[in-house]
N, C-alpha and C positions, 0 to 999 in steps of 0.2 A: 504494500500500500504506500503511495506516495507519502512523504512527509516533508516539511518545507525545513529548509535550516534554520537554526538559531538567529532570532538577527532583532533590531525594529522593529514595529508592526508596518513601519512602513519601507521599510528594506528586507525585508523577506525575498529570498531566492529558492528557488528549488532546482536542483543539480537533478537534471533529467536520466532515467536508468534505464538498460536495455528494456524492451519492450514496453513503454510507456508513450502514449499518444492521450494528443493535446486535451483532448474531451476528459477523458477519466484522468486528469491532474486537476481541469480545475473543476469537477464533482467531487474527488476527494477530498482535494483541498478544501471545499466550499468556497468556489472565489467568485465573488460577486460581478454577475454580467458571465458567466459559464468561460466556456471556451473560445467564445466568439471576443469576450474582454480579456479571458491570456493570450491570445494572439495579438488582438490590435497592440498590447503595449511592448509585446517582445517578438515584432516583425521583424527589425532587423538582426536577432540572432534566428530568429528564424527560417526566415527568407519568404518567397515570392508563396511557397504551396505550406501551409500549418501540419501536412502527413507526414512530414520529412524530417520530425526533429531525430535530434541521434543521442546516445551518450555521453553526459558530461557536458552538453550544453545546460548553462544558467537559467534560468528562466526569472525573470521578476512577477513578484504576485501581487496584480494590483489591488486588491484587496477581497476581504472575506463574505458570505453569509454567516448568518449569524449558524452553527452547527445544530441538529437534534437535542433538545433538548435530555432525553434521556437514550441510551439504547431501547434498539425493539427488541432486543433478544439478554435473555439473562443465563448465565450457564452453556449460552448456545441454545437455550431454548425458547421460545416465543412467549413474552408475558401474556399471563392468562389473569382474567378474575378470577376471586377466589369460588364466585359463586357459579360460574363457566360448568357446564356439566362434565366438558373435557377437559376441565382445569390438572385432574389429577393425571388423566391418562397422557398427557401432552407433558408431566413433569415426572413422569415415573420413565 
């Protein structure tokens, strides 16, 4: 899963890794304005086409969504109410 380095909130980079394309950096990351806003602001490391980034290129993250407020999954498994009739079979 992507993670962006240490940095500012407004210097954040994220050092791109084999097999990572532009959409699912910035859904993970939650960066606000998707994919279509980490491209516009790191065109020029990017270049002319957003499919093409490689290894070890920078990225800057122009900024975030706010993230899920909680996980949907607990243990790995799907929170249930407690009063759920599958509550138990779905935790067992």
């Amino acid at each position: 899963m992507p993670t962006p380095d240490p940095g500012d909130a407004e210097d954040r980079v994220y050092v791109v890794k084999a097999g990572d394309y532009v959409a699912e950096i910035a859904r993970t990351l939650h960066v606000e304005g998707g994919r279509q806003a980490l491209y516009e602001i790191d065109r020029d490391v990017i270049g002319p086409n957003p499919n093409t980034i490689e290894p070890a290129m920078k990225l800057k993250l122009p900024g975030r969504e706010t993230p899920p407020a909680t996980d949907p999954y607990e243990d790995g498994l799907p929170k249930v109410d407690e009063k759920t009739p599958s509550a138990k079979a779905l935790q067992t």
